[in-house]
N, CA, C and O of each residue as an XYZ file, in Angstrom:
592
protein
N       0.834     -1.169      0.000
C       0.000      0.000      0.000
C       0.887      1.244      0.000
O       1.838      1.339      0.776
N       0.514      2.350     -1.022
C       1.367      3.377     -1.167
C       0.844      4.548     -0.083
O      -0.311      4.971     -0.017
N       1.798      4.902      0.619
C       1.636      6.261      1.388
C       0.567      7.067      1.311
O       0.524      7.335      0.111
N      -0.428      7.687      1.896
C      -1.190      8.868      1.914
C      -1.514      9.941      2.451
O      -2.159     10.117      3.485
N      -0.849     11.037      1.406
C      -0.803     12.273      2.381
C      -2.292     13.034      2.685
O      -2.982     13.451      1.755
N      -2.569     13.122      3.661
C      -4.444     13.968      3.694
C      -4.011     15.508      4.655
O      -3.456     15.685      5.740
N      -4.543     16.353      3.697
C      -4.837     17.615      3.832
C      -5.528     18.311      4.179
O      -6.242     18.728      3.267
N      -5.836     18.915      5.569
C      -7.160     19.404      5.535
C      -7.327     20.679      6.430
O      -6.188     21.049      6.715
N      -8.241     21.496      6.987
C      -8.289     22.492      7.559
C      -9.156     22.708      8.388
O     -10.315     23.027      8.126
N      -8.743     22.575      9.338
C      -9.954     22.669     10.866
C     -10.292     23.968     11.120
O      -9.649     24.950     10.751
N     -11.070     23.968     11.606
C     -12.271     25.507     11.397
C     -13.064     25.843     12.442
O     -14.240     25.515     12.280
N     -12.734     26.549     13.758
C     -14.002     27.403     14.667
C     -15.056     28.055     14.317
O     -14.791     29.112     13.744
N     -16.238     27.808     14.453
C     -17.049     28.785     14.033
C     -17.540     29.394     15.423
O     -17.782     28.730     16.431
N     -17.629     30.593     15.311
C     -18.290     31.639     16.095
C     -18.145     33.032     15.594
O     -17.382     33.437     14.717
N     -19.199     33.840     16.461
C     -19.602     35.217     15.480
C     -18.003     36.089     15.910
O     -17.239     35.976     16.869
N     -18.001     36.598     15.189
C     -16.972     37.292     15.353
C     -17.124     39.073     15.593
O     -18.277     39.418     15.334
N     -16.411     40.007     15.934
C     -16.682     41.331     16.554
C     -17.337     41.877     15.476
O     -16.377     42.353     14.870
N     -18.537     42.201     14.662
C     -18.940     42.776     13.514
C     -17.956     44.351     13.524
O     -17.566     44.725     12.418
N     -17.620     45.135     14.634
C     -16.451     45.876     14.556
C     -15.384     45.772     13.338
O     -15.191     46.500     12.364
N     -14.667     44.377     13.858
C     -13.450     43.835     13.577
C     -13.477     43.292     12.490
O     -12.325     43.369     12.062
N     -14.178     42.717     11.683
C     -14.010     41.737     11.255
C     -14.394     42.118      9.458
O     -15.302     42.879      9.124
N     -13.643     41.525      8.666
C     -14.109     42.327      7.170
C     -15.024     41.321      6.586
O     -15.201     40.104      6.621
N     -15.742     42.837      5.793
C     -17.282     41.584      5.354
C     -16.971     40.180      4.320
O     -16.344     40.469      3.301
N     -17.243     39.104      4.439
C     -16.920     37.907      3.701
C     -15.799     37.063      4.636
O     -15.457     35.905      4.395
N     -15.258     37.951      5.843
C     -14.087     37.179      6.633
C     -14.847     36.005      6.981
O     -13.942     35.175      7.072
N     -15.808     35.455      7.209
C     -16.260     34.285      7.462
C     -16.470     34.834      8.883
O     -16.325     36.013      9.205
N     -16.967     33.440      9.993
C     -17.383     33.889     10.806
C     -16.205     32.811     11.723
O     -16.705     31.880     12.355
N     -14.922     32.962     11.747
C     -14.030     32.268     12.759
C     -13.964     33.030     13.775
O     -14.169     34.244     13.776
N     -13.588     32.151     14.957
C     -13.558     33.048     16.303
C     -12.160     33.129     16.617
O     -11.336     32.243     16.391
N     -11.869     34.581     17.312
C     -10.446     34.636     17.282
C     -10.496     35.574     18.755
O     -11.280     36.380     19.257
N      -9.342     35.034     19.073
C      -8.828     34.982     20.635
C      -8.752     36.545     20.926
O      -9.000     36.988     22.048
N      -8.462     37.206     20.048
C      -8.111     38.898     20.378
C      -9.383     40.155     19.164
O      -9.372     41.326     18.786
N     -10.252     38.968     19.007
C     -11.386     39.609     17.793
C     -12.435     40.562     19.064
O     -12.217     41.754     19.275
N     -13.484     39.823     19.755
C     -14.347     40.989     19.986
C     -13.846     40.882     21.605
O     -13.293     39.984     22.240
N     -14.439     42.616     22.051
C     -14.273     42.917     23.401
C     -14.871     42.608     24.345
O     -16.043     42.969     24.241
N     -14.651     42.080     25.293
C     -15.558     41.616     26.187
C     -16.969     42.304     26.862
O     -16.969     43.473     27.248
N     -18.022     41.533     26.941
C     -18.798     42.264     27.026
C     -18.994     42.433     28.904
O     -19.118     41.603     29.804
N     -18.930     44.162     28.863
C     -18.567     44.555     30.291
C     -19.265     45.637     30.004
O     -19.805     45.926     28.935
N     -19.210     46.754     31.891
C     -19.370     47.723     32.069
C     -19.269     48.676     30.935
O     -18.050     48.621     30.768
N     -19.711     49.541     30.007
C     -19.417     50.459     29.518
C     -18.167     51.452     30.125
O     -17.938     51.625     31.322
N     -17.629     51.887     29.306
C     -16.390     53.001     29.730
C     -16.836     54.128     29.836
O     -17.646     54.712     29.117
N     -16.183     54.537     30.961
C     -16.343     56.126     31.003
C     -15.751     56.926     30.268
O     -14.831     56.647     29.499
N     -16.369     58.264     30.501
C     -15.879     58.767     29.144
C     -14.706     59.206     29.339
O     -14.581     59.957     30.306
N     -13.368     58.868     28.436
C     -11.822     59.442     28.929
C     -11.898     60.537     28.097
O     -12.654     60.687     27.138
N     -11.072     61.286     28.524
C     -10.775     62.803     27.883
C      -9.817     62.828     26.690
O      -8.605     62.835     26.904
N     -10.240     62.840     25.603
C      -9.846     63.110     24.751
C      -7.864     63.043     24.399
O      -7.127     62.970     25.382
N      -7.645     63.055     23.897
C      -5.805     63.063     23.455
C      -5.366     64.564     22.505
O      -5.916     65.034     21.510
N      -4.375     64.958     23.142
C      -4.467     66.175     22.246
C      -3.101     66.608     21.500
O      -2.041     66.317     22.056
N      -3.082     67.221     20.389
C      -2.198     67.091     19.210
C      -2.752     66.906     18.139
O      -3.882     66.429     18.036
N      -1.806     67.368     16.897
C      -2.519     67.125     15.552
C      -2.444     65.738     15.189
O      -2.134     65.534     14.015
N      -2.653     64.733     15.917
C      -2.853     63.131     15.605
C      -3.981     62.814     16.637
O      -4.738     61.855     16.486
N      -4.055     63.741     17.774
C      -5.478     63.092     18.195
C      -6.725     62.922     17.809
O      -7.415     63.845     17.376
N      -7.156     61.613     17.944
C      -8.697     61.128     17.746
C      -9.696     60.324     18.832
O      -9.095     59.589     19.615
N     -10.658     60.364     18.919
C     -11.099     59.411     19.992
C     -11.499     57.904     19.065
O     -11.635     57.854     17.843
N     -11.590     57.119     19.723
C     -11.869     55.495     19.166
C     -13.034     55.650     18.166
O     -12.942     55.078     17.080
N     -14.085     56.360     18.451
C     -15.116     56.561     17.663
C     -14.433     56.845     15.859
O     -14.526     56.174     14.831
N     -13.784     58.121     16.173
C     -13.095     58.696     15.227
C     -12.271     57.835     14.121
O     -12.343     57.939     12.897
N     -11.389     56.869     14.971
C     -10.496     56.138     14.357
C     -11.524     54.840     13.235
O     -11.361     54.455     12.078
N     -12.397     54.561     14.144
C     -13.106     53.511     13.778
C     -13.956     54.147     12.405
O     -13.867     53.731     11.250
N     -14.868     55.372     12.946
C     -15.394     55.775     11.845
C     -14.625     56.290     10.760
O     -15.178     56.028      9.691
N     -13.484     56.969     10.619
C     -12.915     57.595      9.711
C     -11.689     56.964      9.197
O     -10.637     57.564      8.976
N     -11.908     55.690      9.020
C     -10.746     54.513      8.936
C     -10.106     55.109      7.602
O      -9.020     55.633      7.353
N     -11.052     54.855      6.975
C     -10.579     55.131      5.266
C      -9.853     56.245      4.761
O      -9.258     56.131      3.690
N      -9.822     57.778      5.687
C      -9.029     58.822      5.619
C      -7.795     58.803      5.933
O      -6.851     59.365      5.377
N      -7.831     57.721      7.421
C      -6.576     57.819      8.467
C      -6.244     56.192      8.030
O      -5.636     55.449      8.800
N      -6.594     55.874      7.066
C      -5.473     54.210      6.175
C      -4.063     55.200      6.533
O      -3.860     56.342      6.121
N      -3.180     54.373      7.428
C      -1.455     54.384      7.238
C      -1.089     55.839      7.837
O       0.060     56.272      7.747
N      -2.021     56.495      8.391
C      -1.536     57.868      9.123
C      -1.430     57.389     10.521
O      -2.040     56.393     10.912
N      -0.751     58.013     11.178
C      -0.442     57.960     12.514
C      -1.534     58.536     13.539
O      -2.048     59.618     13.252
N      -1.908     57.902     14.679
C      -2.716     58.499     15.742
C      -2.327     58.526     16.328
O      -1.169     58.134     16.469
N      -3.328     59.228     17.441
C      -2.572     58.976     19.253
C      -4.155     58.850     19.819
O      -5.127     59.507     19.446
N      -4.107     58.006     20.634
C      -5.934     58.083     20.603
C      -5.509     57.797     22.539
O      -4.538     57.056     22.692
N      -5.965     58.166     23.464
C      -6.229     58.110     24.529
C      -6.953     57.326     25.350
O      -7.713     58.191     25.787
N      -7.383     56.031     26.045
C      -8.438     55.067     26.081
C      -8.199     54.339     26.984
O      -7.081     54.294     27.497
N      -8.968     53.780     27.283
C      -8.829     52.638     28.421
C      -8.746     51.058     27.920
O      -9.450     50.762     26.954
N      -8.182     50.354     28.333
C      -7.608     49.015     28.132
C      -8.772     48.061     28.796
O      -9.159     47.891     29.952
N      -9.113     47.568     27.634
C     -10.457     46.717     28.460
C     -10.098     45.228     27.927
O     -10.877     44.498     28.540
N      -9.498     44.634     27.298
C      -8.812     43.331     26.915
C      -7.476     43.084     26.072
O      -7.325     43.320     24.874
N      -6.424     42.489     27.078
C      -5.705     42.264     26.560
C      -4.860     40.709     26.187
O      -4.726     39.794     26.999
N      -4.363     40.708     24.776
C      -4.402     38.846     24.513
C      -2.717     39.368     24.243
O      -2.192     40.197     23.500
N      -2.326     38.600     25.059
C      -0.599     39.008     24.576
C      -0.070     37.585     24.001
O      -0.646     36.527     24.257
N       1.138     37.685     23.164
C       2.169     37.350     22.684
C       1.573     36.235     21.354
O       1.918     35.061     21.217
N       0.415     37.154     20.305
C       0.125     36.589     19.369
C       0.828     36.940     17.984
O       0.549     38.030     17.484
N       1.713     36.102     17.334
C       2.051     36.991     16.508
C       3.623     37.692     17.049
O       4.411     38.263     16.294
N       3.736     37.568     17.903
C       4.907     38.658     18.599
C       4.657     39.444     19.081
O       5.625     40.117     19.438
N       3.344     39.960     19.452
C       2.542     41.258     19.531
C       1.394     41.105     20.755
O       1.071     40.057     21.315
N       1.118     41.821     20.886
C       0.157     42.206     21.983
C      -1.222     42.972     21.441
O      -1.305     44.135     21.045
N      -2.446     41.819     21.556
C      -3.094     42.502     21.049
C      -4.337     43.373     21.987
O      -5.256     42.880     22.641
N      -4.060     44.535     21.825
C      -4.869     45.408     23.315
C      -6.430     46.456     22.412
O      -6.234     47.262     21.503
N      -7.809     46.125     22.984
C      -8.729     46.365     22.651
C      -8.659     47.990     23.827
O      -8.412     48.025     25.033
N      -8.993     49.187     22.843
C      -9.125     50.225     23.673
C     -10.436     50.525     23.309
O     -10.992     50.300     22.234
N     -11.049     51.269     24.719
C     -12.503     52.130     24.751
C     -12.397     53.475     25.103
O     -11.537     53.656     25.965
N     -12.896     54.340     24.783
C     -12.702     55.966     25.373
C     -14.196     56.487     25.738
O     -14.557     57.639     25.978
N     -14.688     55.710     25.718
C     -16.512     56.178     25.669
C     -17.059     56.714     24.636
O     -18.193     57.139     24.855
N     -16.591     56.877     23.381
C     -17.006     57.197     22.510
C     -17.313     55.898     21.885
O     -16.925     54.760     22.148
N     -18.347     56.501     20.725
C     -18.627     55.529     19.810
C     -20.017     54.684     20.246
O     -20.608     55.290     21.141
N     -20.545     53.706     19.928
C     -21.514     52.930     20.007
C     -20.913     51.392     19.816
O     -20.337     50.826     18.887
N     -21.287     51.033     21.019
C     -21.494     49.408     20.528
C     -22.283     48.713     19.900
O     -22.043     47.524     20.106
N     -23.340     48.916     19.047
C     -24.332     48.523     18.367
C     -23.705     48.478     16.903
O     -23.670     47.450     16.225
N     -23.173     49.822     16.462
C     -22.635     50.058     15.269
C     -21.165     49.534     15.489
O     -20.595     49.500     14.398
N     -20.430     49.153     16.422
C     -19.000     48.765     16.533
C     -17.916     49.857     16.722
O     -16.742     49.486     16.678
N     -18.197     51.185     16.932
C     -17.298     52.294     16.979
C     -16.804     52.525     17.856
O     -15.886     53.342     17.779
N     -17.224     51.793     19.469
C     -16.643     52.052     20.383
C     -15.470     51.468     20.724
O     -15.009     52.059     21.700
N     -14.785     50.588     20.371
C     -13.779     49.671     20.551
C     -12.874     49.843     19.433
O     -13.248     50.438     18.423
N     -11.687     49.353     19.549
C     -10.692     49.541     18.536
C      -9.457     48.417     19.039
O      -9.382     48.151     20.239
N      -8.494     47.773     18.053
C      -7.819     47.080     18.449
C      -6.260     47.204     18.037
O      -5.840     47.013     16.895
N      -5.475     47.554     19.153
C      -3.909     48.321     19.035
C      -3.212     46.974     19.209
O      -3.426     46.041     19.983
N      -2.115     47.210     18.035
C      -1.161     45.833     18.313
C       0.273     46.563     18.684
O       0.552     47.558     18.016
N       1.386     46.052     19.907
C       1.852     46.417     20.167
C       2.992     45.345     20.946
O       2.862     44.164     21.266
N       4.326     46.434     21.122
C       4.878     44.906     22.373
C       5.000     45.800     23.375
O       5.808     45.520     24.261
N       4.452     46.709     23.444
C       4.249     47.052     25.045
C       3.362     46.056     25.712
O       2.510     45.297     25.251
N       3.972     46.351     27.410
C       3.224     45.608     28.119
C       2.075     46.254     29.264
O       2.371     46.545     30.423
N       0.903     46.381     28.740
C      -0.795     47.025     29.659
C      -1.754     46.129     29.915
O      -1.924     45.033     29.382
N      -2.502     46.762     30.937
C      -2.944     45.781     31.576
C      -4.733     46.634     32.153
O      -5.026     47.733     32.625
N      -5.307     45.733     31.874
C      -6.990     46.254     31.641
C      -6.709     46.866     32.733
O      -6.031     46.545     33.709
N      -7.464     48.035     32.394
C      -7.736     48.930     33.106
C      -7.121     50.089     33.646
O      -7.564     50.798     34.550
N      -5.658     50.273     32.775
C      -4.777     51.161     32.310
C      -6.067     52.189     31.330
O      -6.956     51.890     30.534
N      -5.434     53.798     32.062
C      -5.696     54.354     31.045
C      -4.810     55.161     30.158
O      -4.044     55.990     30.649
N      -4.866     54.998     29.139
C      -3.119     55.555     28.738
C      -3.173     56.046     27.038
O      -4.164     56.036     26.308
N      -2.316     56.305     26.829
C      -1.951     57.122     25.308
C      -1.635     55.892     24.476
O      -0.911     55.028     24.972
N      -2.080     55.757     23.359
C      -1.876     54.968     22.175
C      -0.998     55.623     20.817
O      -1.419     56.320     19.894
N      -0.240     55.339     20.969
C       0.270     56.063     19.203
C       0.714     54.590     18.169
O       1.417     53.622     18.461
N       0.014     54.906     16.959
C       0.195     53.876     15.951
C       0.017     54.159     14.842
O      -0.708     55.148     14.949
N       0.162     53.995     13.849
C      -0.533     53.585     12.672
C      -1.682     52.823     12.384
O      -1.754     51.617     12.622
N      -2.679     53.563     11.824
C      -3.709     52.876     11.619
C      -3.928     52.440     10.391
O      -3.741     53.253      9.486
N      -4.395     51.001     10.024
C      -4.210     50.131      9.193
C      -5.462     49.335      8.824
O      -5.874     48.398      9.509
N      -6.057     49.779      7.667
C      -7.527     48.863      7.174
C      -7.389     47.313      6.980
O      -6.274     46.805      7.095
N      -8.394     46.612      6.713
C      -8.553     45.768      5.836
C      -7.528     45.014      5.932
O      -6.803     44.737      4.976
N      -7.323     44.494      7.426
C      -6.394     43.417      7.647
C      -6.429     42.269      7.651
O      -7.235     41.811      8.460
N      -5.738     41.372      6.922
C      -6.207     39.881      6.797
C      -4.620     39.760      7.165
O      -3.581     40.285      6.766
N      -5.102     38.494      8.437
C      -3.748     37.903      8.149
C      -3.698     36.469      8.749
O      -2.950     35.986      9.599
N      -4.911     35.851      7.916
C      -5.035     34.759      7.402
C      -5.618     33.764      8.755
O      -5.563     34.365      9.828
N      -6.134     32.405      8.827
C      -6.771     31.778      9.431
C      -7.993     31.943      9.757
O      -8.441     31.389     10.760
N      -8.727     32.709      8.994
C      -9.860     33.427      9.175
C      -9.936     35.054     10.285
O     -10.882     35.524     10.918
N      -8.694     35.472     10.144
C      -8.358     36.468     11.477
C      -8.313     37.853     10.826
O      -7.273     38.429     10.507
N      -9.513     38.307     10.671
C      -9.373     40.120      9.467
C      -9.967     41.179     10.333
O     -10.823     40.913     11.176
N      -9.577     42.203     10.152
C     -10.037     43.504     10.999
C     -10.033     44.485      9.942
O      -9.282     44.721      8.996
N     -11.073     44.973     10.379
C     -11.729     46.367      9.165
C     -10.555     47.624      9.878
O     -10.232     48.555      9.142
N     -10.255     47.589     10.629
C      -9.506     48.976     11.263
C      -8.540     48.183     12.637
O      -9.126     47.338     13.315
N      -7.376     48.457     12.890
C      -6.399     48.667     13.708
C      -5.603     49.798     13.598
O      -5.325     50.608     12.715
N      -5.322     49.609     14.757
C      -3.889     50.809     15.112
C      -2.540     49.655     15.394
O      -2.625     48.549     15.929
N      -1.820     50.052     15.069
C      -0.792     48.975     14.461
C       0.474     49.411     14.903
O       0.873     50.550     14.660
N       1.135     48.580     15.539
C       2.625     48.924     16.598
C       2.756     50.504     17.416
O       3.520     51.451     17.225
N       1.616     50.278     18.410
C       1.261     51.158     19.040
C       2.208     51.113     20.135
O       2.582     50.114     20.750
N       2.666     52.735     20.358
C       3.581     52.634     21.639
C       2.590     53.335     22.837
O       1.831     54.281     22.622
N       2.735     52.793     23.878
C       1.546     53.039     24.598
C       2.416     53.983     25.598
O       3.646     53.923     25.579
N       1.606     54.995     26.608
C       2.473     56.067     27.373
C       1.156     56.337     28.357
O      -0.040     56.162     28.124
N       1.784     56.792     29.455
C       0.825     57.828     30.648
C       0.466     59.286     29.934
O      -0.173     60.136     30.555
């Protein structure tokens, strides 16, 4: 009997952050995709400079701020570290809506924060991320250095 190689691809299904996730990404569940569902955030005060935005902002105005730099100000409400090399940290500022997905946003970084930090984000923000296993995000902020 000759050898047989079998190929195949195992698959989670669960809904994924409608936020996060780009339309047709399928519906895989991913460890650093939606934010936990908690307390609402209070509202943090804004970040200031010609790169500040609040989460709302970033989320809604993705398509302007593709590959520009932010600094967005927010509170740390989940963090999944060492995926990728990276740290992946979900910020809230009280802006935005959770219904429509604007309130949340997801910063990849190798800093090290910890829920419930409230702190400065600076990154690049980056659309239409696929990076494969079923794992896509409509908007990140991308090698974010995080600060008091």
């Amino acid at each position: 009997m000759k050898p047989v190689l079998l190929l195949a691809t195992l698959a989670l299904v669960a809904a994924t952050s409608a936020a996060h996730a780009m339309p047709g990404a399928g519906a895989a569940a991913s460890p650093h995709g939606a934010a936990p569902a908690a307390t609402p955030v209070k509202k943090v005060a804004k970040a200031t400079g010609p790169n500040a935005r609040t989460v709302a902002e970033v989320v809604g105005g993705k398509a302007s701020l593709k590959d520009k730099p932010v600094l967005v100000r927010a509170q740390v409400v989940k963090v999944t570290a060492g995926i990728m090399g990276k740290n992946w940290v979900h910020l809230q500022d009280g802006s935005g809506k959770a219904a429509d997905g604007t309130h949340d946003v997801i910063a990849t970084t190798k800093d090290t924060v910890a829920v419930g930090d409230v702190l400065n984000a600076k990154g690049t923000v980056r659309t239409d991320v696929n990076i494969g296993s079923g794992y896509a995000y409509a908007v990140l902020i991308e090698d974010a250095a995080f600060s008091k």
